[in-house]
C-alpha positions as CSV (number, residue, x, y, z in Angstrom):
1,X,21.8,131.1,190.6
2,X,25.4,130.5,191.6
3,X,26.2,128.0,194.5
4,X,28.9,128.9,197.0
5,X,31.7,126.0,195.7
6,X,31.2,127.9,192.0
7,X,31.7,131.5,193.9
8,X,34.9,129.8,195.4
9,X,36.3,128.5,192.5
10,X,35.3,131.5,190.7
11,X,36.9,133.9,193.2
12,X,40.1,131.6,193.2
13,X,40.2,131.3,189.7
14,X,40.8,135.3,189.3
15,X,42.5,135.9,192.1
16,X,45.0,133.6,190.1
17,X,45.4,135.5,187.7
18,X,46.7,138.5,190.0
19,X,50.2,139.4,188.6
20,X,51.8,142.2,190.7
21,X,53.0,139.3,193.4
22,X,55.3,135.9,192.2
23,X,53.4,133.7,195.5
24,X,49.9,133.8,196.4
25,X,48.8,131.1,198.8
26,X,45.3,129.6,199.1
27,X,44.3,128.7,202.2
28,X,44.1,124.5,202.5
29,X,44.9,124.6,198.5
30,X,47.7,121.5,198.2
31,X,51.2,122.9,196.7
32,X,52.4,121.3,192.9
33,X,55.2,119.5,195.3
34,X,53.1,118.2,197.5
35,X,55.1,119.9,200.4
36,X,54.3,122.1,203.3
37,X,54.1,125.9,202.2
38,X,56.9,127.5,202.9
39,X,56.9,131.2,202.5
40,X,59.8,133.2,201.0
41,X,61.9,134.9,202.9
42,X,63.2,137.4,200.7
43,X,60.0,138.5,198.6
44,X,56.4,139.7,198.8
45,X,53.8,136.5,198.8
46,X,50.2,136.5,199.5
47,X,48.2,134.4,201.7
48,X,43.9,134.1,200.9
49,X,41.2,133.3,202.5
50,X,37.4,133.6,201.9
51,X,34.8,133.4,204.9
52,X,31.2,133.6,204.6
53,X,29.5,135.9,206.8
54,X,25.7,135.1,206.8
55,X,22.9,134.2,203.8
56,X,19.2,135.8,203.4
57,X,16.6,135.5,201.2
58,X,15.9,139.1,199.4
59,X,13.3,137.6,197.3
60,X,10.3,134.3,197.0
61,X,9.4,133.5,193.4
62,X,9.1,130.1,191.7
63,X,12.1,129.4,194.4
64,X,13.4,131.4,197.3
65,X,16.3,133.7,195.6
66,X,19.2,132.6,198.5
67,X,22.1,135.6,198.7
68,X,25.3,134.7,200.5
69,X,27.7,137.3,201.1
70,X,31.3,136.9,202.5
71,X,34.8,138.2,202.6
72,X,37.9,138.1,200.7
73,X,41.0,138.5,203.4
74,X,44.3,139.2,201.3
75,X,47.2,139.0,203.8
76,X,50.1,140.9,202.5
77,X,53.9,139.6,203.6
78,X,57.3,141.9,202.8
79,X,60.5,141.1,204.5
80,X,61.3,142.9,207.7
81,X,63.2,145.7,207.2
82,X,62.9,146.2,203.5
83,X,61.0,149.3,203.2
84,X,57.1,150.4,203.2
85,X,57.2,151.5,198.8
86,X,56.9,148.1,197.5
87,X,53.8,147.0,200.2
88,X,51.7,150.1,199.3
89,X,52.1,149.5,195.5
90,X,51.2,146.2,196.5
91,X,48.3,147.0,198.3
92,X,46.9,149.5,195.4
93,X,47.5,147.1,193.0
94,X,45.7,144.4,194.7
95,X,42.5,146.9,195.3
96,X,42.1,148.5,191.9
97,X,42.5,144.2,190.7
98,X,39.3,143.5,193.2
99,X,37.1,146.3,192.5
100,X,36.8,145.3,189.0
101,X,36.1,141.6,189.8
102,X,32.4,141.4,188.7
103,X,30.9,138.4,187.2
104,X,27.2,136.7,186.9
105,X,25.9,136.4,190.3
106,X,28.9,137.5,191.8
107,X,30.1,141.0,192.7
108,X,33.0,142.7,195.4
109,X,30.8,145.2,196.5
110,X,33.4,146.9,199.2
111,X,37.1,146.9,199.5
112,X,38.7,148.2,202.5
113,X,41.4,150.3,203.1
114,X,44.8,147.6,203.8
115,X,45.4,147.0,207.8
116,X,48.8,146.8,209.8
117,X,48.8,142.8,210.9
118,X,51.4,142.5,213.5
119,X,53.6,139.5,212.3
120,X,56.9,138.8,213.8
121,X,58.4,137.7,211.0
122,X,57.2,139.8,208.1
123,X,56.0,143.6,207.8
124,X,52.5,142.7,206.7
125,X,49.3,144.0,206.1
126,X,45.8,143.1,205.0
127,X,43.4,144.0,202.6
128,X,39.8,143.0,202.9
129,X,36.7,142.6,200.2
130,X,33.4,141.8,200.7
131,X,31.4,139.7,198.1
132,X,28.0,138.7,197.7
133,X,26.3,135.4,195.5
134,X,23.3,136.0,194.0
């Protein structure tokens, strides 16, 4: 049995070790400066979030078997005006990465197709995952 702070830390943890972007912000994770994030203006960067979407209980044996599932929100920044190339091998990099994340009672089950976010400030677009514990 997993509990949900091990699924975050776990899901942080790889998502970490993503390579195919140089910043990839944590939502409420404190920066190694101590300062406010500040994203780049000239780069690609990430921004995560993980949300919980409802538990159930698919199963009663010694102890109720308690199954959370949730989602993984990716938001995806480029510079305005710098093309649409590097965002879509962004994008396909970051779902083939997630649908191979599978660990003990944790899986990605779904990853959705990325999604225009209008931003006024960067061309950006969102990819979405959705996990289950236990």
């Amino acid at each position: 049995m997993m509990t949900l702070e091990q699924a975050e830390l776990e899901i942080r943890t790889r998502l970490a070790q993503f390579d195919g972007v140089d910043v990839v912000q944590f939502q409420n994770q404190k920066i190694q400066n101590g300062q406010p994030f500040s994203p780049p203006r000239d780069e690609l960067w990430c921004k995560v979030s993980i949300q919980y979407s409802g538990s159930g209980i698919p199963s009663i044996g010694d102890t109720p078997n308690i199954r959370s599932q949730g989602m993984i929100s990716i938001q995806c920044f480029a510079p305005l005006d710098s093309g649409t190339t590097a965002m879509a091998k962004l994008c396909d990099a970051w779902s083939s990465f997630l649908q191979n994340f599978s660990v003990s009672h944790l899986e990605i089950y779904l990853v959705h197709a990325p999604q225009y976010m209008d931003d006024k400030h960067f061309y950006a677009k969102i990819i979405r995952a959705e996990f289950r514990v236990n």
